[in-house]
Each structure stands twice: as structure tokens, then as C-alpha cells.
C-alpha positions as CSV (number, residue, x, y, z in Angstrom):
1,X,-31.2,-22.8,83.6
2,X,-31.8,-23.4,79.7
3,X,-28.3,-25.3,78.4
4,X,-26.9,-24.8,75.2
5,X,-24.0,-27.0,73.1
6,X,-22.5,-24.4,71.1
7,X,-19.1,-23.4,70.0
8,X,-16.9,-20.9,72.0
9,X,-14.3,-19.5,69.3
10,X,-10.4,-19.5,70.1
11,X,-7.4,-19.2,67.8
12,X,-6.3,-15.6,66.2
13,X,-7.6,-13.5,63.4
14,X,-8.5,-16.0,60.3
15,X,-7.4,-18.9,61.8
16,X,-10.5,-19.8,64.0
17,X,-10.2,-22.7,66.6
18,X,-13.5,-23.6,68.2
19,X,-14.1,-25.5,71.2
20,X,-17.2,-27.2,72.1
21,X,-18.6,-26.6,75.3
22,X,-22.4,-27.1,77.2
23,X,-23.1,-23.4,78.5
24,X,-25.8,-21.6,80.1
25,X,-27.4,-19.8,77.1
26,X,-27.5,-16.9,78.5
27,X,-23.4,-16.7,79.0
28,X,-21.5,-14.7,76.6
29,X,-20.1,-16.5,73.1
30,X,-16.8,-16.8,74.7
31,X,-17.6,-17.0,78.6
32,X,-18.4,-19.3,81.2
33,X,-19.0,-22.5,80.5
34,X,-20.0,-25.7,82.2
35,X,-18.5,-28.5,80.4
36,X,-16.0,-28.4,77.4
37,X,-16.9,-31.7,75.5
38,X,-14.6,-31.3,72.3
39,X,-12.9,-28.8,70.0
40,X,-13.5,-28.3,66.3
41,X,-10.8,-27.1,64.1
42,X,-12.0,-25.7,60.7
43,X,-8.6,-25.0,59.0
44,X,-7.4,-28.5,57.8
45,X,-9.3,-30.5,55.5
46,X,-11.1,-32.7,56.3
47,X,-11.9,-30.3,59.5
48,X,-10.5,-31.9,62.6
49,X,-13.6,-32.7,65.4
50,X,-12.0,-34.3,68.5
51,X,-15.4,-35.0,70.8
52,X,-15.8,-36.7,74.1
53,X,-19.0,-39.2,72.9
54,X,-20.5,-40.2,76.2
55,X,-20.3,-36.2,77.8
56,X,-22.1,-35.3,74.9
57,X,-24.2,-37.9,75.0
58,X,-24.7,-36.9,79.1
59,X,-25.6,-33.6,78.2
60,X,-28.3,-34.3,75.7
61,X,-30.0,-36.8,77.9
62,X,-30.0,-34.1,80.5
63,X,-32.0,-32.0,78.1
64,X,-29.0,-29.9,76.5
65,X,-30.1,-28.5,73.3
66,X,-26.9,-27.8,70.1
67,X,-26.9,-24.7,68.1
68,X,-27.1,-25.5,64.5
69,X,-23.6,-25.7,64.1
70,X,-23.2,-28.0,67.3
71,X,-25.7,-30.3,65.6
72,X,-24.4,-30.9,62.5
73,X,-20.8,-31.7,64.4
74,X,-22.5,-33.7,66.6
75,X,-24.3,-35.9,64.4
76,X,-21.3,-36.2,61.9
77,X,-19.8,-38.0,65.2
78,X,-22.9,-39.9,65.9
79,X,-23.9,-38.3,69.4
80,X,-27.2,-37.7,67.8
81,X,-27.1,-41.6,66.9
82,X,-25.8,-42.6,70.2
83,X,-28.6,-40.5,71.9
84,X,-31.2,-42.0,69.7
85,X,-30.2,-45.5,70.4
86,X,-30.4,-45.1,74.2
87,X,-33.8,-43.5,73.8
88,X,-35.1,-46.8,72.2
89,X,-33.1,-48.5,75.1
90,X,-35.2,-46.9,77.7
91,X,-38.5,-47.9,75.8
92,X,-37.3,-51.2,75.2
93,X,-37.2,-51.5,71.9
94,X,-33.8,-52.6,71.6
95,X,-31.6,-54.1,73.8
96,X,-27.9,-52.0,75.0
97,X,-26.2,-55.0,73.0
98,X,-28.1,-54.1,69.4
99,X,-27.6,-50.1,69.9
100,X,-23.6,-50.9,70.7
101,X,-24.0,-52.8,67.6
102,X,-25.7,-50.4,65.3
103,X,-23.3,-47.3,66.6
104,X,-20.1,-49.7,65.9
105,X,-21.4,-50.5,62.4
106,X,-22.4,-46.7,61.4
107,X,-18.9,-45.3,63.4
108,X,-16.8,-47.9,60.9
109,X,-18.8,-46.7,58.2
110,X,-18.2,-43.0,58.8
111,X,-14.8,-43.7,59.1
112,X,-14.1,-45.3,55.6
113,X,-15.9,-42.7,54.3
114,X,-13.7,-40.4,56.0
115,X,-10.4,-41.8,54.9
116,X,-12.1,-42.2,51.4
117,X,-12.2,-38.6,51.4
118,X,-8.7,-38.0,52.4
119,X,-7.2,-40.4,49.8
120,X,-8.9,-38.7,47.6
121,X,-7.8,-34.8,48.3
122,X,-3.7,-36.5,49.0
123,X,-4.6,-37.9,45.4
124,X,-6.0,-35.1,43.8
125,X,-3.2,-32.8,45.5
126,X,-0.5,-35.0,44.0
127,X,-2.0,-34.7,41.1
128,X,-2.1,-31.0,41.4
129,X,1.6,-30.4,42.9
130,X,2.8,-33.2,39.2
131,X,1.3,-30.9,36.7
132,X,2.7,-28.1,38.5
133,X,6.3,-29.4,38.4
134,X,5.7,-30.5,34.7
135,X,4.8,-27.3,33.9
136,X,7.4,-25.3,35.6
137,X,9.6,-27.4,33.6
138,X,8.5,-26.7,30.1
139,X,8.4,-22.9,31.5
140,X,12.1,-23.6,32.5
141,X,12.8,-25.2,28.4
142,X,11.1,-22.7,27.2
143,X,13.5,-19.7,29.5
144,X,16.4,-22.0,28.8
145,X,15.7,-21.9,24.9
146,X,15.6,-18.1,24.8
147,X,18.6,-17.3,27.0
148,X,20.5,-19.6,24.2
149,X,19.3,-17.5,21.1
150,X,20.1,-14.8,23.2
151,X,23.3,-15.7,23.7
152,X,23.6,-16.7,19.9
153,X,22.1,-13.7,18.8
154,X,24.9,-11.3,21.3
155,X,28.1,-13.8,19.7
156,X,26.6,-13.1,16.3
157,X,26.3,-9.1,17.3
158,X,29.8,-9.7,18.8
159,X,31.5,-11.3,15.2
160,X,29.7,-8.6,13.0
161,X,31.0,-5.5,15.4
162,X,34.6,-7.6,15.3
163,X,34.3,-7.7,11.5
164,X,33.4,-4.1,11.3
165,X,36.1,-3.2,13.9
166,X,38.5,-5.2,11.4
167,X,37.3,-3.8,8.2
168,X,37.5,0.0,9.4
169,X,41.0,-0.8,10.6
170,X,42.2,-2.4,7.3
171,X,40.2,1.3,5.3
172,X,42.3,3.0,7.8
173,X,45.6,1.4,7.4
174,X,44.7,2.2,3.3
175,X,44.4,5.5,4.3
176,X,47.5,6.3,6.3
177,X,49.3,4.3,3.3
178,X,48.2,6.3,0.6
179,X,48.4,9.7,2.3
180,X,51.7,9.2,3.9
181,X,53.5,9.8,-0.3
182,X,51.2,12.4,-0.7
183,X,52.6,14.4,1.9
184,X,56.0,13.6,0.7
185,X,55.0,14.9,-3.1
186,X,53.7,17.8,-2.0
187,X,57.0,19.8,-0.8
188,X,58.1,18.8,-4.3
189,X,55.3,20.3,-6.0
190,X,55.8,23.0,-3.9
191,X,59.4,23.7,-4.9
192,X,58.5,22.9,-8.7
193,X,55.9,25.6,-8.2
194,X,58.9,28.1,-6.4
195,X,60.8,27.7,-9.3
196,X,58.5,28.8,-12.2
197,X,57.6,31.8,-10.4
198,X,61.3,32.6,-10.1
């Protein structure tokens, strides 16, 4: 029975969760399997591999060959590496001591490169999130600064209708003043008038 390491997809639509599992190759994508050696989670960055080294390690010995994919996860956690090692092991070119060695030294390595990594995106992401804030404030000033010559601008409006309101009052009071003794001449003129005619 041919063995495959491959990934067996979990999670829901566009959020993909993967587990990593040693199946017979002929089994569906998401069927039996015979051992689940890890998962792999693609949606955080870095991605987030959580992988049992010795299974996989087990199953490689035992002639287990990775899908592409399974590879390249496998050797970023140095299964590959481990599995190498042990080869030379077995031919004596090394002794178990020097391979533990050499796997320690790369792991640590890997690791600072890692958390070099993840300094770097929380840096670059604080980065991002500072300029952000610095320019929602200017955006802010800059709203702030029009509302207040919009307010100015509506009190000015406000004084010149006020001024109109007052100056079309004061013509009208004019008015009424001067038309008030013209209605009181004209009955006079009118009974000057009467009295020529008579």
C-alpha cells in the first residue's frame, strides 16, 4: 500500500485549516487516514505548523513519500533534516550524538529567524496602524477647519439677513410715517375740492 504525507483540508469557506496526515494514496483528499502527524494553518502570518517530529520522522523511514506541499512544511520543520541525519546514522557516518547536535543547532537557527520575521511584521504593522492614526488626524483638522468656516460663514449669513431684516423694518416704519398725514390731507383736499365745485 503506496503512503502519502499530504494535507487533508478542514476549516470553512476561505478560511482553510489543513491537517497533516500519512494516508493511503489512493484515499480520498479528505478521507481515511492512518496517522494525523500535525496541522497547518495558513491564515495567520507567519502560518502556524504544529508537527509531531519523530511521527513524521517514523513515517518517512517507513518509506512515506510528502506531496509537494507536505515537503516544503516538512523541511521548514526539519523532518527532512532529522531524516537525513539518521540516514548517516545508519551508515555510520555520524554518531546519534553529532546528528542531535546538528538538528539542535539548525532548529535554534530557524527559530531566530522565525521570531526575526515576526518582529519585523509587529514592527512594520505598528508602523502602518501610526501613520494611519496621524493621518486620520490631520483628516480630522482639516474636517474641524471647515465645519468652523462653516459656522462663520452661516453667523455672517445670519448678521447680514438681521441687518436686512432691520433695515426693511426701519423703510417700513418711514413708510407708515409718511403715509399716515397723507391720508389725513386727503379728506381736506377733498372738501377743498367740494367747495369749488359748489
Amino acid at each position: 500500500m503506496p503512503v502519502k504525507i499530504r494535507l487533508q483540508r478542514h476549516g470553512k469557506k476561505g478560511k482553510p485549516f489543513f491537517w497533516i496526515v500519512a494516508a493511503d494514496s489512493r484515499a480520498k483528499r479528505d478521507g481515511k487516514f492512518l496517522d494525523k502527524i500535525g496541522t497547518y494553518n495558513p491564515n495567520t502570518n507567519p502560518a502556524t505548523i504544529d508537527l509531531n517530529l519523530d511521527s513524521a520522522v517514523q513515517w518517512l523511514h517507513n518509506g512515506a513519500q510528502p506531496t509537494d506541499t507536505a515537503r516544503a512544511i516538512l523541511s521548514y520543520k526539519g523532518a527532512l533534516l532529522k531524516h537525513h541525519l539518521d540516514g548517516g546514522v545508519r551508515k555510520g557516518a555520524l554518531t546519534q550524538e553529532q546528528a542531535d547536535a546538528k538538528l539542535a543547532a539548525w532548529i535554534d537557527e530557524k527559530a531566530n529567524k522565525v521570531t526575526s520575521k515576526k518582529e519585523g511584521l509587529s514592527k512594520a504593522e505598528a508602523k502602518a496602524k501610526a501613520e494611519a492614526l496621524k493621518a486620520e488626524k490631520v483628516a480630522n483638522e482639516k474636517r474641524a477647519n471647515a465645519a468652523a468656516e462653516a459656522a462663520k460663514a452661516a453667523e455672517v449669513t445670519e448678521e447680514i439677513a438681521e441687518e436686512t431684516v432691520e433695515e426693511v423694518s426701519e423703510v417700513a416704519a418711514e413708510l407708515a410715517t409718511e403715509e399716515t398725514p397723507a391720508v389725513e390731507e386727503a379728506p381736506a383736499v377733498e372738501e377743498a375740492n367740494e367747495e369749488k365745485e359748489a
